[in-house]
N, CA and C of each residue as an Amber inpcrd file, in Angstrom:
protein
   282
   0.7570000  -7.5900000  15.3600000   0.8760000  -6.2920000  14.7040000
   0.6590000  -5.2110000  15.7560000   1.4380000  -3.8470000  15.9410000
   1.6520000  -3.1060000  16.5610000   0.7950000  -2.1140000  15.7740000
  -0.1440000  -1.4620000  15.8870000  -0.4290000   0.0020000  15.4030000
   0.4120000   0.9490000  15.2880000   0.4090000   1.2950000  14.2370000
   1.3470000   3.0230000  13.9590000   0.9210000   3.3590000  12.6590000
   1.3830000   4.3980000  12.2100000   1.0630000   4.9470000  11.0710000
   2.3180000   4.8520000   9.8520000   2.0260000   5.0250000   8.7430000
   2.3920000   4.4450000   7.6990000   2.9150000   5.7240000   6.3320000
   4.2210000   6.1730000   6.2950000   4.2840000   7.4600000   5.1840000
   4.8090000   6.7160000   4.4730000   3.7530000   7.3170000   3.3340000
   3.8140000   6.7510000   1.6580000   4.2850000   8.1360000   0.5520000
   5.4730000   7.5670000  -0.3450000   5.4860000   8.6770000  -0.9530000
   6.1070000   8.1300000  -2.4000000   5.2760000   8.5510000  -3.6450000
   5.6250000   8.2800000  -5.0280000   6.5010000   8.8160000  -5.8510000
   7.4060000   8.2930000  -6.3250000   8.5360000   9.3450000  -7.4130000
   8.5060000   7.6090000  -8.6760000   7.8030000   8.9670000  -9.6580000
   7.5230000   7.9690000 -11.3000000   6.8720000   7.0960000 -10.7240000
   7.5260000   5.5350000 -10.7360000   6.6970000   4.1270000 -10.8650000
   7.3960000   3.5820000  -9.2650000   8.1580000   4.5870000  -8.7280000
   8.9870000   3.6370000  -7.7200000   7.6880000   4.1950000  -6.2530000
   7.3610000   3.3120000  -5.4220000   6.6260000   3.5470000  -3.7470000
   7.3300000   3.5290000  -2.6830000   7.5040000   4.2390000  -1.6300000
   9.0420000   3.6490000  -0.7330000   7.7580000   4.0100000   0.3950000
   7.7520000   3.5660000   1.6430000   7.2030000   3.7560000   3.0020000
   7.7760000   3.7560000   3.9390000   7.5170000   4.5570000   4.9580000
   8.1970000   4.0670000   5.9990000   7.2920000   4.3470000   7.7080000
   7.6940000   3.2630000   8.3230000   6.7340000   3.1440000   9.7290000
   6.9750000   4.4480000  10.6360000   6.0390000   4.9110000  11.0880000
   6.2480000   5.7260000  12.2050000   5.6010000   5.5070000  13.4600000
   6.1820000   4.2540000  13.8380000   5.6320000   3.5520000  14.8320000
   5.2660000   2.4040000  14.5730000   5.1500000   1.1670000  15.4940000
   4.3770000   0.3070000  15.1140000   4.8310000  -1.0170000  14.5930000
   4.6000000  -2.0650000  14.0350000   5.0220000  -3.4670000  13.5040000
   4.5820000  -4.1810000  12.3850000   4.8640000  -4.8530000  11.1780000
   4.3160000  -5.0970000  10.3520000   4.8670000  -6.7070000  10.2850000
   4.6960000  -7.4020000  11.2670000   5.1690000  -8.6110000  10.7810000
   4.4610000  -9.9350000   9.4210000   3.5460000  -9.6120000   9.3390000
   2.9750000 -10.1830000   8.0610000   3.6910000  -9.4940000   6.7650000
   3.8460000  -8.3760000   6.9710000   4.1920000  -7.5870000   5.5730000
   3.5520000  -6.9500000   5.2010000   3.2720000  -6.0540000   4.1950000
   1.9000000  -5.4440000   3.3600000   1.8050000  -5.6260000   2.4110000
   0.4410000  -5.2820000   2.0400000  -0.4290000  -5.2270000   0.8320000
  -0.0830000  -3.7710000   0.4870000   0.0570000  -3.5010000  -1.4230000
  -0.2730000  -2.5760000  -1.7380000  -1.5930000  -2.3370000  -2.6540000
  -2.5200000  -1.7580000  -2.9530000  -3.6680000  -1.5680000  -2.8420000
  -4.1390000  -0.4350000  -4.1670000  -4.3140000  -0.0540000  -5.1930000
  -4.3260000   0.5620000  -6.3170000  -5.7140000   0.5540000  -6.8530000
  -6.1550000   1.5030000  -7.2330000  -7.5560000   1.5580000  -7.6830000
  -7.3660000   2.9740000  -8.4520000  -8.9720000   3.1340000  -9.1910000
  -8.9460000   4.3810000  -9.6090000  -9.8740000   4.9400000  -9.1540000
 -10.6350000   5.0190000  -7.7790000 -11.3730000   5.2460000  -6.8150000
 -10.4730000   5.5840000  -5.6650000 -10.6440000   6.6280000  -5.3440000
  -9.8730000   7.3750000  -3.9100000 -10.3850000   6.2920000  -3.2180000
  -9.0180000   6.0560000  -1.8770000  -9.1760000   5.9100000  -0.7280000
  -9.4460000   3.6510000  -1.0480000  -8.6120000   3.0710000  -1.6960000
  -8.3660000   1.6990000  -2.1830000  -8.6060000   1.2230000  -0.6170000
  -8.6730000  -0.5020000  -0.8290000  -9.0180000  -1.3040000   0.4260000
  -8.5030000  -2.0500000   0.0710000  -8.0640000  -3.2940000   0.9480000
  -7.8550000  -4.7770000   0.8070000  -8.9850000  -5.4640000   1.3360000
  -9.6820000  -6.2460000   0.4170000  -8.9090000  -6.9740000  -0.5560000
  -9.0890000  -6.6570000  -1.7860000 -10.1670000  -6.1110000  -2.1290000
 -10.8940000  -5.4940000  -3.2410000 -10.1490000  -4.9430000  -4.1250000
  -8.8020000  -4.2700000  -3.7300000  -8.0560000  -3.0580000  -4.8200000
  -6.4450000  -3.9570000  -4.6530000  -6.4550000  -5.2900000  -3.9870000
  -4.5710000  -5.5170000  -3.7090000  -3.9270000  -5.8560000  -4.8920000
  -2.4970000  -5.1550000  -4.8400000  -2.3390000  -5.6150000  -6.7230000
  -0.6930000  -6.2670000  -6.0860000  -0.2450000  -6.1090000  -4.6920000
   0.7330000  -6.9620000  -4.4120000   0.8350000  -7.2380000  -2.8860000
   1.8360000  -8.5200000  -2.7220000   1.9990000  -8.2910000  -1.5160000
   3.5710000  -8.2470000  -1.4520000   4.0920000  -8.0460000   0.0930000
   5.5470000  -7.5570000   0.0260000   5.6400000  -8.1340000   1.7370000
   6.8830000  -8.8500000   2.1780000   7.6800000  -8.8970000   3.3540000
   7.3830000  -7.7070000   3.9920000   8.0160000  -8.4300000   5.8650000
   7.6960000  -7.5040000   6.5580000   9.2490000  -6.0390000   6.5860000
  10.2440000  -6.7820000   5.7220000  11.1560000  -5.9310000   5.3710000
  11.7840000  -4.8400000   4.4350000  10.2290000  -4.9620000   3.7670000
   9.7810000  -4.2210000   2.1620000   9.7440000  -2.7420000   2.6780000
  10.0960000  -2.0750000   1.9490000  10.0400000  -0.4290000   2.3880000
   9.4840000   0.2900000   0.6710000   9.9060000  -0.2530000  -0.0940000
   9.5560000  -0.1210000  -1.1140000   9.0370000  -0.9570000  -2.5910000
   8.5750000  -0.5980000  -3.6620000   8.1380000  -1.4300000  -4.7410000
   7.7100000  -0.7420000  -5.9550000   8.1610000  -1.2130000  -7.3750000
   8.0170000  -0.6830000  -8.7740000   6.4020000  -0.9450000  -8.7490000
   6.0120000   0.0660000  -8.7860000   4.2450000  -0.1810000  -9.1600000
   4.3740000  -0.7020000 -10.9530000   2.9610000  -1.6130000 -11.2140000
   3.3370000  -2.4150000 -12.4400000   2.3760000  -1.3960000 -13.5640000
   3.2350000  -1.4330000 -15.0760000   2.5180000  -0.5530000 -15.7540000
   1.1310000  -0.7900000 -16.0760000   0.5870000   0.7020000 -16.1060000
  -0.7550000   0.3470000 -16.4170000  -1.2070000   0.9950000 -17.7740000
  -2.8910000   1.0260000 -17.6520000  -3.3490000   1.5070000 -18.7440000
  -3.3190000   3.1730000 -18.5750000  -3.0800000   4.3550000 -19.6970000
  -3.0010000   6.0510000 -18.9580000  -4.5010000   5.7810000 -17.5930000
  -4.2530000   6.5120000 -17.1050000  -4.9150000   7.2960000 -16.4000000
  -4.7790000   7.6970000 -14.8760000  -5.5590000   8.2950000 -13.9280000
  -5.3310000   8.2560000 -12.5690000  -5.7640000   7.2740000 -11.5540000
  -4.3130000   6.8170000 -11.1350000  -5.0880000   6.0850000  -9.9980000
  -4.5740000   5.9020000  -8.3840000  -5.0050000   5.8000000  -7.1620000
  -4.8260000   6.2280000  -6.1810000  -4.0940000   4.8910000  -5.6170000
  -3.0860000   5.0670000  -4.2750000  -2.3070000   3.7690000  -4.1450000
  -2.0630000   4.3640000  -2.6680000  -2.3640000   2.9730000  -1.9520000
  -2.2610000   3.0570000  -0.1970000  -0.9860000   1.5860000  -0.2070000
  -0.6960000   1.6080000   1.1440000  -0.5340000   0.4920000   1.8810000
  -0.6860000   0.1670000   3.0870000  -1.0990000  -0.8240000   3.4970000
  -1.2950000  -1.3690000   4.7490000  -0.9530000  -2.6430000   5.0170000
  -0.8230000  -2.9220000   6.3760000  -0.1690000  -3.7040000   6.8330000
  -1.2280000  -5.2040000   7.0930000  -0.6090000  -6.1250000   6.2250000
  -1.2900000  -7.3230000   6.1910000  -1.0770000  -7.8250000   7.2830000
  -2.6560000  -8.7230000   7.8760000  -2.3100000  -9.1920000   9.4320000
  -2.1960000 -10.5720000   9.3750000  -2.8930000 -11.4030000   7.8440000
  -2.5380000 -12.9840000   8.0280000  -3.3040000 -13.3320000   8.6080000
  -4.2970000 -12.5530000   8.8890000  -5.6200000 -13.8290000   9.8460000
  -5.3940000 -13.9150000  11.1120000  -4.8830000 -12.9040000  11.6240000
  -4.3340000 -12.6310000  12.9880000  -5.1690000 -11.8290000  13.8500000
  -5.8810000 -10.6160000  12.6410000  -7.4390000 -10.0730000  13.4610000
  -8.4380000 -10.1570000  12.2230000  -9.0980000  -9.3180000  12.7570000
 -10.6180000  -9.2620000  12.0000000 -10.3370000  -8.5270000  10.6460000
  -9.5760000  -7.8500000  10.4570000  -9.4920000  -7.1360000   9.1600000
  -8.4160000  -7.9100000   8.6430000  -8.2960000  -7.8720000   7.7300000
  -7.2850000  -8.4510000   6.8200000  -6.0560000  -7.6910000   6.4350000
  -6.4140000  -5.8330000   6.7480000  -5.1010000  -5.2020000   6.5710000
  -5.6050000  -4.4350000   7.0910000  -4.7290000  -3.4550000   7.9320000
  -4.7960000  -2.3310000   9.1580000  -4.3220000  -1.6080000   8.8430000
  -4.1210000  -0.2240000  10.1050000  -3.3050000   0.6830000   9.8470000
  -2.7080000   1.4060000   8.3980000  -3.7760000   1.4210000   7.2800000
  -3.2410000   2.3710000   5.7410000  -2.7970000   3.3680000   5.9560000
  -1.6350000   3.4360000   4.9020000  -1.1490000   4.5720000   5.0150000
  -1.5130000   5.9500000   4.2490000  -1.5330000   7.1440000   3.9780000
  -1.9250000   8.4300000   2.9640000  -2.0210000   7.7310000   2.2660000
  -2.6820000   8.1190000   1.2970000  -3.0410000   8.3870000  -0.1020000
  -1.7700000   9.0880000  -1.1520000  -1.7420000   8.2630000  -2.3000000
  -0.6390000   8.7730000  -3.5870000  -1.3880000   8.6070000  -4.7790000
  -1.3260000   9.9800000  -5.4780000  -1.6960000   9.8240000  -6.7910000
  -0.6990000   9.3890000  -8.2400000  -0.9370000   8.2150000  -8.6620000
  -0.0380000   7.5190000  -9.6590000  -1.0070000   7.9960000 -11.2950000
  -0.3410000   8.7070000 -11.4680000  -0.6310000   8.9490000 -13.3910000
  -0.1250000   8.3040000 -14.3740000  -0.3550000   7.8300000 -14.9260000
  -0.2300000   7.3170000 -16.0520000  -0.4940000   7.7390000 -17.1170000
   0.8050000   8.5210000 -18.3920000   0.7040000   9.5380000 -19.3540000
   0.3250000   8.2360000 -20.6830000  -0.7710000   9.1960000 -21.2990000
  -0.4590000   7.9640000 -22.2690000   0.7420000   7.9990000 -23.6500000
């Protein structure tokens, strides 16, 4: 895995990202909580190829909740996912 940074951006239920810099050969985790600032492994609600740019977040119950991604390393270093990207706020109307 190459370090770089990671733009995340939400429209409705759809997530699209894209690298600005860097390598994701494991793929990523996406990461959802209703606590700012989600982690892996604690908050992962998927994982995705290293050719994934995007993904339908799955419906939830109303309310707010915050959604990162980062780049899964596979046991390759010490963290389990690196490099997260911003922060997105996902609402859910009821």
């Amino acid at each position: 895995i190459v370090s770089g940074g990671i733009s995340l951006s939400l429209s409705g239920q759809m997530l699209a990202w894209s690298l600005s810099g860097g390598t994701a050969p494991h793929g990523f985790k996406v990461v959802l909580s209703t606590e700012q600032n989600p982690v892996y492994p604690e908050n992962s609600i998927v994982y995705l190829g290293a050719e994934a740019r995007s993904v339908s977040l799955p419906t939830k119950d109303p309310g707010i909740y915050y959604v990162r991604v980062c780049k899964y390393t596979n046991g390759t270093q010490s963290q389990g996912c690196v490099d997260y990207s911003n922060q997105v706020q996902y609402t859910v109307s009821p």
